[in-house]
C-alpha positions as CSV (number, residue, x, y, z in Angstrom):
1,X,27.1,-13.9,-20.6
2,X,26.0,-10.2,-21.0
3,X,23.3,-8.8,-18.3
4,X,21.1,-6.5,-19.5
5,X,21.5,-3.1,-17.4
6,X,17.9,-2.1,-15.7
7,X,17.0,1.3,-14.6
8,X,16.8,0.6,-10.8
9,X,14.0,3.2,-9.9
10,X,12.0,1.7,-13.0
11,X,12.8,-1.5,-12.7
12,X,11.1,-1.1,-9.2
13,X,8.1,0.7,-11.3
14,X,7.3,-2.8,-12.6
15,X,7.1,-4.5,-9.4
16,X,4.4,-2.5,-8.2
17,X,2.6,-3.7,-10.4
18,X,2.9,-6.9,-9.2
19,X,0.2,-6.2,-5.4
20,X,1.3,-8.1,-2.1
21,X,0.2,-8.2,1.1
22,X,1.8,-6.4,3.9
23,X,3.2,-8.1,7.0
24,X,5.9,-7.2,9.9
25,X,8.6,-10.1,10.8
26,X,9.6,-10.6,14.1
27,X,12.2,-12.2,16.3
28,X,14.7,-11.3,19.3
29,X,18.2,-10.2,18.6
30,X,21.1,-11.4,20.7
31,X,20.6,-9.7,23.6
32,X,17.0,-11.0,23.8
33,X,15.2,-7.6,22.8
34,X,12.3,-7.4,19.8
35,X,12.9,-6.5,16.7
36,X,10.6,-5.9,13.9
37,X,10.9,-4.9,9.9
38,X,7.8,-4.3,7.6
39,X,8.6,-6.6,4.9
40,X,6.3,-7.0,1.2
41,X,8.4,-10.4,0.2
42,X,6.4,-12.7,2.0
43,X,5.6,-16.2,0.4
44,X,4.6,-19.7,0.4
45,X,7.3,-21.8,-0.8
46,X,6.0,-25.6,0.5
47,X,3.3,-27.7,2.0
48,X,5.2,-30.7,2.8
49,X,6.9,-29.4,4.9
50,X,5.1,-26.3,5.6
51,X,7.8,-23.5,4.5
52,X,7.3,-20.2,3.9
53,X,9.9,-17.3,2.9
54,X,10.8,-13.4,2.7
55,X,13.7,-11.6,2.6
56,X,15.3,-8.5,4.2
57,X,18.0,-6.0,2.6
58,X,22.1,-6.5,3.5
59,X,21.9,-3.2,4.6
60,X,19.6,-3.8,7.1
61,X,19.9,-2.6,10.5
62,X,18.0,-5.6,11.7
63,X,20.0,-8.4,9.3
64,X,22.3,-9.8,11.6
65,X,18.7,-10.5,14.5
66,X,17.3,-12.4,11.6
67,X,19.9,-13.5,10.1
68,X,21.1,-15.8,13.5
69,X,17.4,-16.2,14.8
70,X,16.2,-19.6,15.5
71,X,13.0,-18.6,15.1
72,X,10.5,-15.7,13.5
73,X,6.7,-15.0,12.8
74,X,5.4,-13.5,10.5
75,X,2.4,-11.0,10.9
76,X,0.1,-10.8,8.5
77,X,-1.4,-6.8,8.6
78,X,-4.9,-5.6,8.1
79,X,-6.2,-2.7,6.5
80,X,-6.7,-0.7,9.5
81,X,-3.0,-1.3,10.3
82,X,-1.0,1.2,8.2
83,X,0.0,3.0,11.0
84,X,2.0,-0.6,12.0
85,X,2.9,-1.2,8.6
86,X,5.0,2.5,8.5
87,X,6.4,2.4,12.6
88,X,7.9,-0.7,11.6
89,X,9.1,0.4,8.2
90,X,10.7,3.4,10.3
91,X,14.2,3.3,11.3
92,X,13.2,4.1,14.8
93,X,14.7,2.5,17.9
94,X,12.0,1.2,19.8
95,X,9.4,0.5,16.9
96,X,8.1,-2.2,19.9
97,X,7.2,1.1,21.8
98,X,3.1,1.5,20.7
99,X,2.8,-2.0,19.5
100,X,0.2,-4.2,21.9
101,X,2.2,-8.1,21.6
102,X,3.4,-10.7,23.0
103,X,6.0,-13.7,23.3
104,X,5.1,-16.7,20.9
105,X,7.6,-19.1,19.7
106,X,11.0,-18.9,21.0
107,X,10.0,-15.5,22.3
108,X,9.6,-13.9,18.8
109,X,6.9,-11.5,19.5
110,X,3.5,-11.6,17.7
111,X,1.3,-8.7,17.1
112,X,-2.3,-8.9,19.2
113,X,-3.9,-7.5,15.8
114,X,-3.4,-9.6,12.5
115,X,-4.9,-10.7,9.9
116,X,-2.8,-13.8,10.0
117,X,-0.1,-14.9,11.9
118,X,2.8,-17.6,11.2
119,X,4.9,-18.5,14.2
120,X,8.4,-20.3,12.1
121,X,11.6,-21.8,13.0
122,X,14.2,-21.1,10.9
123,X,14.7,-23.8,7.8
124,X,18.0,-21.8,6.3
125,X,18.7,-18.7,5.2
126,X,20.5,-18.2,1.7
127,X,21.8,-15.5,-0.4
128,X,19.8,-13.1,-2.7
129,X,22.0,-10.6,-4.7
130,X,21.7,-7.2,-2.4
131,X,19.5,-9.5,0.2
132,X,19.1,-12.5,2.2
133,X,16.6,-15.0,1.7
134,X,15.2,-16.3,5.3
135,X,12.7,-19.8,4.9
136,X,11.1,-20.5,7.8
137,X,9.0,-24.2,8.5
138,X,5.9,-22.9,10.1
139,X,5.2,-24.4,13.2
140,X,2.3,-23.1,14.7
141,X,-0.5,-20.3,12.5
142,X,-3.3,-18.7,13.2
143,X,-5.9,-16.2,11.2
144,X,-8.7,-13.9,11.6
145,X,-11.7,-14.2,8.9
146,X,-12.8,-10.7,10.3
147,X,-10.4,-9.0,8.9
148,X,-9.6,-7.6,5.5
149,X,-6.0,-7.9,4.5
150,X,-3.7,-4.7,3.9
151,X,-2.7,-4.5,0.4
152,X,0.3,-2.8,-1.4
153,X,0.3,-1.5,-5.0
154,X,1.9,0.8,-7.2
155,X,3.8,2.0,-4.6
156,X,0.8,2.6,-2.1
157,X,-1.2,0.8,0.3
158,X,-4.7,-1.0,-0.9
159,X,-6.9,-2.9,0.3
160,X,-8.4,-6.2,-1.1
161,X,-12.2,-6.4,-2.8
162,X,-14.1,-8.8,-4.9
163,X,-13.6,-7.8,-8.5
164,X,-17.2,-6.2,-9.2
165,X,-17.2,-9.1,-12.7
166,X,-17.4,-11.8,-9.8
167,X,-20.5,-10.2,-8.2
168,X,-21.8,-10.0,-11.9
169,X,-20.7,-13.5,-12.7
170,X,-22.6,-15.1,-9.3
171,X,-26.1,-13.0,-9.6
172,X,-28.6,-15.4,-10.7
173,X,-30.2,-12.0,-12.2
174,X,-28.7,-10.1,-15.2
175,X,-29.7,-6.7,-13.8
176,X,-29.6,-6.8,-10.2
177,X,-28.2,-3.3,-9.9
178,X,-31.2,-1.8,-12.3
179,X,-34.1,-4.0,-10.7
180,X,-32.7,-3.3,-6.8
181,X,-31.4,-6.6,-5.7
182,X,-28.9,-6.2,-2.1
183,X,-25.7,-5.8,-4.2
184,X,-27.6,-3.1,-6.7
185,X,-28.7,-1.4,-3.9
186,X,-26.1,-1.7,-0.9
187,X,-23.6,1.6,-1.1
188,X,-20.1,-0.1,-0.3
189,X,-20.9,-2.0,-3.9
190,X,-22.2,1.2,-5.7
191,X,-19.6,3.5,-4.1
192,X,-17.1,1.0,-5.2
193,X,-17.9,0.5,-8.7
194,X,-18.4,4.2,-9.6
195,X,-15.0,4.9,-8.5
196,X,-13.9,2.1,-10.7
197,X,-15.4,3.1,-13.3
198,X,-14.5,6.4,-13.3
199,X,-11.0,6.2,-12.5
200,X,-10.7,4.3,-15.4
201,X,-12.0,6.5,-17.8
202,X,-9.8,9.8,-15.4
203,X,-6.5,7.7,-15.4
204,X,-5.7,7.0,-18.9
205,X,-6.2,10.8,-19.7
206,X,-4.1,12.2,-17.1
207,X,-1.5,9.8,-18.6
208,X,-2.0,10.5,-21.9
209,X,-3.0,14.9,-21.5
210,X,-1.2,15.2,-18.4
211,X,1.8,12.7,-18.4
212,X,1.2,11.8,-14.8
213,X,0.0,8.0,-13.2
214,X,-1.9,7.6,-10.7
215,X,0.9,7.8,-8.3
216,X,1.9,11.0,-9.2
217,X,-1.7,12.1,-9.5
218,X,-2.5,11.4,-5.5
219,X,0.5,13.6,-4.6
220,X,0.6,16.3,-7.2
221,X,-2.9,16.5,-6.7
222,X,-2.3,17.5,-2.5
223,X,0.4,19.9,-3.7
224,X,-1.9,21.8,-5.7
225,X,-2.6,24.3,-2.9
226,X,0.4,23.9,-1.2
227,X,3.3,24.1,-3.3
228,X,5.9,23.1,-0.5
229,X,4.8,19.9,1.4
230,X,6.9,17.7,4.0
231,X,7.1,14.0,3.4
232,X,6.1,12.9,6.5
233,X,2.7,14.9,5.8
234,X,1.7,13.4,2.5
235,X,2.9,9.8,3.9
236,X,-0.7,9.7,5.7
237,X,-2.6,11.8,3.1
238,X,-1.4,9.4,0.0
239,X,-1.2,6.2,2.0
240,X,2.2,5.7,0.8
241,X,5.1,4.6,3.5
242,X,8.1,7.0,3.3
243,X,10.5,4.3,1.4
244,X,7.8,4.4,-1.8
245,X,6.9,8.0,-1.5
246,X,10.4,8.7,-1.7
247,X,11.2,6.9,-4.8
248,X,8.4,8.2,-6.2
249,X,9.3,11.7,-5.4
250,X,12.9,10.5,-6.8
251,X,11.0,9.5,-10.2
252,X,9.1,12.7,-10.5
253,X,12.1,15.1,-9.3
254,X,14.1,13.4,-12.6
255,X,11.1,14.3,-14.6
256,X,11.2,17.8,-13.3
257,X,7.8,18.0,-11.9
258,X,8.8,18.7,-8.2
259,X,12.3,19.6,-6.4
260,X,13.5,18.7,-2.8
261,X,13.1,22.3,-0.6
262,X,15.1,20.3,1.7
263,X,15.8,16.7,3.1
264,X,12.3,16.5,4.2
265,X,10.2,18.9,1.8
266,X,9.0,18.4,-1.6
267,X,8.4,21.6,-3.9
268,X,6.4,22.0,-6.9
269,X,8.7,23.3,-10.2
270,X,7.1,25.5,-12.7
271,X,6.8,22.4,-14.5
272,X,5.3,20.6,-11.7
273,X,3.1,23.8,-11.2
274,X,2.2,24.1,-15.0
275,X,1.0,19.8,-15.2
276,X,-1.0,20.2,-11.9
277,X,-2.9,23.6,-13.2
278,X,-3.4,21.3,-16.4
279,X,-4.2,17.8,-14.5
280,X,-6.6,19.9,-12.1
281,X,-8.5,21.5,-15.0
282,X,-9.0,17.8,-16.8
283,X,-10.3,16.3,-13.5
284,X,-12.6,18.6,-13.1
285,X,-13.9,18.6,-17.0
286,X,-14.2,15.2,-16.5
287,X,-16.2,15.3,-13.3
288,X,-18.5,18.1,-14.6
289,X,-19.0,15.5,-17.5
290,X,-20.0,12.7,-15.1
291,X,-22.4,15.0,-12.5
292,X,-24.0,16.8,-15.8
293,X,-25.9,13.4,-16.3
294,X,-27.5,14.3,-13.6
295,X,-29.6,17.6,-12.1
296,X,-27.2,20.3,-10.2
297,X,-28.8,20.1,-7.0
298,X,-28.6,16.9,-6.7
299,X,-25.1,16.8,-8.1
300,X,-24.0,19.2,-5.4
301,X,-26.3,17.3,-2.2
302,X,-24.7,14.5,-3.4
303,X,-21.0,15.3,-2.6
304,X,-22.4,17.4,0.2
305,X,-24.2,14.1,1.9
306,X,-20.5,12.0,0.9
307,X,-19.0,14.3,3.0
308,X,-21.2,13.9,5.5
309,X,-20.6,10.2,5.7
310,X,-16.7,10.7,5.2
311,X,-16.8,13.1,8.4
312,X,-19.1,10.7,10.3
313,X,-17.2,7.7,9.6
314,X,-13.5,9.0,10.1
């Protein structure tokens, strides 16, 4: 039987489309010492028994800890844990180093912050092509309605929201936002839903004008006024760990819109240079089109009083 031959770094592409949640697996190697990998593969697989499921890369430096462990938990991240999500995604040493935890089931440690936690003993582990597949019966869980979920999407962390159709669907009044009701009126709801809206009316173009998603947007977009930029400073800005903004810097050097400097540093090409000029110009035709509905003073207090809040909630 013939296979059909995928383009890895596209094949990955349609993942992403696919969001997860974001969690770091634990356990203790051999010699009794932590070790922790930021894994996206997590799932439920059964509820009698209670079994749940991810899997880690061959090529692991961590594969043969979870691959012998009797036990493993699983740690559900937050939104306000990116910074855990990309230590433990590192290939540092001690990635246990800045992490607050402690012992749980057979001494796997689990993270004080979550937003879930599953402590697991280890049902079997089976083989997955290029990676392992670890099932774990969950013997003890734990979760925290307080917090919000860290999300992963198209290559970049997200979090999770209620769609803004469900907030339509639920309101016993068919113009809350016009008439003042909480939601029409609260700013996390009408922050939120002009950004929906007008990314996607901005996306589409800069696909279509531009040839850039919104991937490539978020980092070309940074570049514009620095043309040479290290990884490890657009990681933060783009909210992208290294692994993704790597393969996405590998997607856009093959469409000859940036260059490696070096190991560590993207550059723009004079392609890259030329799309940005032109992706800059449409976003800011489009946004001029959007703040003329309104008078220019209060276009320009408005972002002025945004970045107030930005500055006063960062």
């Amino acid at each position: 039987m013939s296979q059909t031959a995928f383009d890895p770094k596209d094949f990955r592409r349609a993942l992403s489309q696919f969001p997860t949640g974001v969690t770091v697996i634990t356990t203790l190697d051999a010699e009794g010492k932590p070790v922790g990998v930021t894994a996206s593969s997590f799932n439920s697989v059964s509820m009698d028994p209670v079994l749940v499921l991810w899997s880690i890369d061959k090529g692991a430096h961590s594969l043969s800890a979870f691959e012998n462990a009797e036990n493993f938990a699983v740690n559900v991240l937050g939104q306000d844990q990116v910074a855990t999500s990309n230590n433990f995604a590192s290939r540092g040493e001690d990635k246990f180093a800045n992490a607050a935890y402690s012992a749980g089931l057979g001494g796997a440690p689990i993270l004080d912050e979550y937003a879930a936690q599953f402590e697991c003993k280890t049902w079997a582990v089976y083989d997955g092509g290029d990676h392992l597949i670890l099932v774990g019966e969950v013997i003890d869980y734990r979760y925290n309605d307080n917090v919000e979920p860290l999300v992963f999407a198209r290559g970049s962390y997200a979090i999770s929201a209620q769609h803004p159709e469900m907030v339509k669907a639920s309101s016993p009044c068919e113009n809350t936002a016009a008439e003042g009701g909480f939601v029409g009126d609260y700013l996390l709801y009408l922050l939120r839903t002009a950004y929906q809206n007008f990314s996607a009316d901005l996306y589409p173009k800069l696909q279509q004008e531009c040839g850039v998603n919104p991937e490539e947007w978020r980092i070309m977009a940074r570049m514009i006024g620095c043309t040479e930029t290290k990884i490890s400073d657009l990681t933060d800005i783009v909210m992208q760990p290294e692994i993704a903004l790597r393969q996405s810097a590998d997607w856009m050097v093959e469409k000859g819109l940036v260059e490696y400097a070096n190991a560590d540093t993207l550059k723009l090409t004079d392609k890259g240079t030329e799309t940005a000029t032109k992706m800059q110009e449409l976003a800011i035709k489009e946004e001029s089109a959007l703040l003329s509905q309104i008078p220019a003073e209060q276009a320009g207090q408005f972002k002025a009083n945004l970045k107030t809040l930005i500055d006063k909630l960062s």
